[in-house]
matplotlib code that plots the C-alpha trace (Angstrom):
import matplotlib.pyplot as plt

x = [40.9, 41.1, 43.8, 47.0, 48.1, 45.7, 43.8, 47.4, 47.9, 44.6, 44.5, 44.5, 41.6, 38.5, 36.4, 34.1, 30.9, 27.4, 25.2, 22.3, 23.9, 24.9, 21.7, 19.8, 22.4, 22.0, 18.3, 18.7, 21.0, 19.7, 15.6, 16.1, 17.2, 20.6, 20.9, 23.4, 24.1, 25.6, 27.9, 25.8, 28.9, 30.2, 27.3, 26.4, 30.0, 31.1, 28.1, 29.0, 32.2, 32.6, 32.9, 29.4, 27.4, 28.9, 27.9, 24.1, 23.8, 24.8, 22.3, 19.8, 20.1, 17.3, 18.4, 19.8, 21.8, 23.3, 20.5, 18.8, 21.8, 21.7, 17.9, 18.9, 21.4, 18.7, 16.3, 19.0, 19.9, 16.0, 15.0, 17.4, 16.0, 18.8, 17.6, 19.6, 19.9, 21.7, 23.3, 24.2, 27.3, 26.9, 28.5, 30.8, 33.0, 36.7, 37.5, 40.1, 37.2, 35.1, 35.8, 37.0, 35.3, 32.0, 31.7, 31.5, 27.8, 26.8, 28.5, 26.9, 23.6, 23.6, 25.0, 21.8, 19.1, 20.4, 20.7, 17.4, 16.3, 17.2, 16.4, 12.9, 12.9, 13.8, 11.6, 8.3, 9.6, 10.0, 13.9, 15.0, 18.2, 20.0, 22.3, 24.8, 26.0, 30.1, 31.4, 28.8, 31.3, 31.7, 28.0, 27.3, 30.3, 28.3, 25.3, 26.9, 28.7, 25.4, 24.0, 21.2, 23.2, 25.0, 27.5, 28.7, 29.0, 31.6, 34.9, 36.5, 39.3, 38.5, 35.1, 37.4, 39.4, 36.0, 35.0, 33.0, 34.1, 32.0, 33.0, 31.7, 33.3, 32.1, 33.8, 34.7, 34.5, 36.8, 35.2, 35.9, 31.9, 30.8, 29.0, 25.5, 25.6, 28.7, 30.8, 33.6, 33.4, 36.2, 36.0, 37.9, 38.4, 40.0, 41.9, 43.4, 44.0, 46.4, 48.0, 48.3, 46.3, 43.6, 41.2, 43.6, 46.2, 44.0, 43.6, 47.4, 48.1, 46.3, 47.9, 51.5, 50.4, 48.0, 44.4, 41.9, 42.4, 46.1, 49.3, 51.0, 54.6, 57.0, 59.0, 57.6, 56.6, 54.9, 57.9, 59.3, 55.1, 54.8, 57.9, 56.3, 53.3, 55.1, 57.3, 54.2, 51.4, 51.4, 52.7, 50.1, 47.1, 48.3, 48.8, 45.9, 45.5, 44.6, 41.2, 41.5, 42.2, 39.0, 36.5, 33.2, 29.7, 28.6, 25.0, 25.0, 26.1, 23.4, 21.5, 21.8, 21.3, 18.0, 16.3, 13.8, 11.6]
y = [52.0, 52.9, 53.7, 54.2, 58.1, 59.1, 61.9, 63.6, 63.6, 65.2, 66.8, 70.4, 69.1, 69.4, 72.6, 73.6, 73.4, 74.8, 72.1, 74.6, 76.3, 73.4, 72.4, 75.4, 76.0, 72.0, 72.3, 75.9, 74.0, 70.7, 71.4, 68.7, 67.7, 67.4, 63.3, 62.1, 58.1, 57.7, 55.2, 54.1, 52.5, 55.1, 57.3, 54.7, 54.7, 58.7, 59.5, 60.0, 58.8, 55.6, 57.4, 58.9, 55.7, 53.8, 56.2, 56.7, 53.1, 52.7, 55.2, 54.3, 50.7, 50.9, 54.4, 54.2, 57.1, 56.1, 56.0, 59.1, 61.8, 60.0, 60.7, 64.3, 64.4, 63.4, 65.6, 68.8, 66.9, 66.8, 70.5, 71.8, 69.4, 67.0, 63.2, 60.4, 57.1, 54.9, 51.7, 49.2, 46.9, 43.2, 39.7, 40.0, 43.2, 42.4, 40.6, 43.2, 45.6, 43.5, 44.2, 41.0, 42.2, 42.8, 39.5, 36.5, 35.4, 37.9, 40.9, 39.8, 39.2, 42.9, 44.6, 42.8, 43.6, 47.6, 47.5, 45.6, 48.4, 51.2, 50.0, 49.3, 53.1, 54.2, 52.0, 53.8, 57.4, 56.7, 57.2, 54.9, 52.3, 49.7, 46.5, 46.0, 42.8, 43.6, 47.3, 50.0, 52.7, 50.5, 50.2, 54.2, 54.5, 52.6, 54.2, 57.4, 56.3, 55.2, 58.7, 57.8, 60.1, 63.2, 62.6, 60.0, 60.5, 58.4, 58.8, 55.8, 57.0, 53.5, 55.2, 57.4, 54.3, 52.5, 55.6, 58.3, 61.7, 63.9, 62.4, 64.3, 64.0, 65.1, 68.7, 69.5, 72.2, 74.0, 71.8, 68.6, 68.8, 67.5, 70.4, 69.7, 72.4, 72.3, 69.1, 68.7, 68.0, 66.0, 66.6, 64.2, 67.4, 69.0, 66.3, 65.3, 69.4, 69.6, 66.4, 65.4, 62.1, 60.7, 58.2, 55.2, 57.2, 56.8, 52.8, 52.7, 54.6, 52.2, 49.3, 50.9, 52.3, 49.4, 49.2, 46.8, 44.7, 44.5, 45.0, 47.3, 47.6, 46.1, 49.3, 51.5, 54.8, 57.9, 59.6, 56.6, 56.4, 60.2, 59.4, 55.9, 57.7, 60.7, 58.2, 55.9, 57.5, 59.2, 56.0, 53.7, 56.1, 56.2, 52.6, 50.5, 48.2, 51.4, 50.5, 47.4, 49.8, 51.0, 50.4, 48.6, 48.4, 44.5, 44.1, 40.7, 43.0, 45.9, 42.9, 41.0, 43.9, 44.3, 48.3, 49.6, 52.9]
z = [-17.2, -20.7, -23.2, -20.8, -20.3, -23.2, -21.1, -20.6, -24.1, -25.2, -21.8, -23.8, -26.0, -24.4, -23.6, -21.0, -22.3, -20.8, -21.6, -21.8, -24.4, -26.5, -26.5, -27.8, -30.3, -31.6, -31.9, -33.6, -35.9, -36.4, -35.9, -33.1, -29.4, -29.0, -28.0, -25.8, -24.8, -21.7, -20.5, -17.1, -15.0, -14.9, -13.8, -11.0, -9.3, -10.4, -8.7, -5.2, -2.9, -1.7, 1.9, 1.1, 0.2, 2.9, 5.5, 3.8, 3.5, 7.1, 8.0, 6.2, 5.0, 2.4, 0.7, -3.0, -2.7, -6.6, -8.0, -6.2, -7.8, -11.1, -11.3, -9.8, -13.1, -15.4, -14.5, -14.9, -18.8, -19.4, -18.4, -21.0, -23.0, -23.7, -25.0, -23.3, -23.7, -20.8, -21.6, -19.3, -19.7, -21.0, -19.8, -22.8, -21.4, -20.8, -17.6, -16.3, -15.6, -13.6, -10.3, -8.2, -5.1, -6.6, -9.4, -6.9, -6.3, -3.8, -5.5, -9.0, -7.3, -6.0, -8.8, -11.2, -8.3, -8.8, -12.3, -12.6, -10.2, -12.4, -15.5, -14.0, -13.3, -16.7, -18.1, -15.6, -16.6, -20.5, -20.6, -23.2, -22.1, -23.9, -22.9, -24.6, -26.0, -23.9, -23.2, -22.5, -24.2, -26.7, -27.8, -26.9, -29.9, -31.8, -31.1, -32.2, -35.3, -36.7, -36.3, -33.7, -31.2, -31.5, -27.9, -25.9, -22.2, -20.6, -18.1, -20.4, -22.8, -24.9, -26.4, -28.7, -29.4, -30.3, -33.0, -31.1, -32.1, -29.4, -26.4, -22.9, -19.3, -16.4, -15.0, -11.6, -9.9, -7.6, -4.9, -6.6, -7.1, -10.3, -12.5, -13.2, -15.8, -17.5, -18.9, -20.7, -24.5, -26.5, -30.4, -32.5, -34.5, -31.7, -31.0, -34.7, -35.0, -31.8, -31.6, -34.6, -33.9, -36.1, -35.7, -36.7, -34.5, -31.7, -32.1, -33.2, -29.4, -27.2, -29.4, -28.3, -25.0, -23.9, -22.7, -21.6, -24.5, -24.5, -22.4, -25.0, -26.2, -23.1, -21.6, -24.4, -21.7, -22.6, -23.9, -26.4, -27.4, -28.7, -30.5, -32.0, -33.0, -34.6, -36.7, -38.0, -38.1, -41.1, -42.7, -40.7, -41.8, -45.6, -46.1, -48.0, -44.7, -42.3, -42.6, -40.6, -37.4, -37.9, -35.5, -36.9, -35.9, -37.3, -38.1, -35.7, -32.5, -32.6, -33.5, -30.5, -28.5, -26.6, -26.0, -24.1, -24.1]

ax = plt.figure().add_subplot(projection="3d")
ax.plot(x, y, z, "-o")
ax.set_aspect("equal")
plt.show()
């Protein structure tokens, strides 16, 4: 779900990136891989239609068509020599993004046995991945703000909202394919230089606008929230409590969290 509308208002932001070339110019620049953490929901169910799963599954009962292209994806990230970290969602994520139809018993059962299943597979090829303590974006923000990676890759407007400032999306091609070697890249730069929205301006929006954590403003739409945010914002981010909207990584939480390489 995300922040409400947020992706039409930094819609202009991003940039087609080759992936290739970002990642010879970062270890040109930085004497080092370029490191991405990715957001493995949304890699799992991104990664092909529901039409096509049901119809390989139905075909081949035992295939793991999911995990086959992710590995497919990784191998493309790897060659150019890109770093990755996956991190997988914890119990503690908000409940409106657990799926109804996949959280009773069965559904839960399932969705541990494939996650167990891929993790298991990470874990055999040295590719490190984390579990996080609630929100995968959440922790690969984290992650990010405390310099141990350079990108986030998620779908998720929330992981801007968290505090990551290089934010990747997948880019589609003419065909509705998904690029394996182009993505598009998010910059908070980019963002806070054409829309006028800074960090706090970001947490402020989805406060307003609503997200997975709250309903937003009652009858407040997209055009009475661009004129919210240009009437408080500069006030909001000049104030002495506008550090209080910003996102924090706690000691306890990375803490709590458990990694494997």
């Amino acid at each position: 779900m995300g922040i409400n509308g947020f992706w039409e208002v930094i819609k202009d932001t991003g940039v087609d990136t080759s992936l290739a070339r970002w990642a010879a110019e970062h270890i040109k620049e930085h004497r080092r891989p370029l490191r991405i953490a990715i957001d493995e929901a949304h890699w799992r169910y991104k990664a092909i239609t529901v039409e096509a799963f049901e119809e390989i599954k139905r075909r081949t009962p035992p295939a793991r068509p999911r995990e086959l292209n992710m590995l497919d994806r990784i191998w493309s990230l790897m060659h150019i020599g890109i770093e990755i970290i996956f991190v997988f969602d914890g119990e503690g994520r908000p409940d409106v993004k657990r799926d109804k139809k996949t959280e009773d018993s069965t559904g839960r059962k399932a969705r541990e046995e494939n996650s167990g299943f891929f993790k298991e597979t990470l874990t055999k090829l040295h590719i490190p991945w984390r579990q996080a303590p609630g929100e995968a974006e959440a922790e690969c923000a984290a992650l990010q703000r405390l310099g141990l990676v350079d990108a986030v890759w998620s779908e998720d407007s929330d992981t801007l909202m968290f505090g990551c400032t290089v934010l990747v999306k997948n880019l589609l091609k003419s065909n509705e394919q998904k690029s394996k070697d182009e993505a598009k890249v998010y910059r908070l730069r980019d963002i806070e230089q054409k829309t006028r929205i800074t960090a706090n301006g970001i947490v402020l929006y989805a406060m307003v606008a609503g997200c997975d954590y709250t309903k937003g403003l009652h009858g407040c739409g997209k055009h009475e929230r661009q004129i919210s945010l240009q009437q408080t914002i500069k006030m909001v981010v000049s104030s002495p409590g506008a550090r209080c909207l910003e996102p924090e990584v706690t000691g306890p939480r990375t803490r709590r969290s458990r990694s494997r390489q």
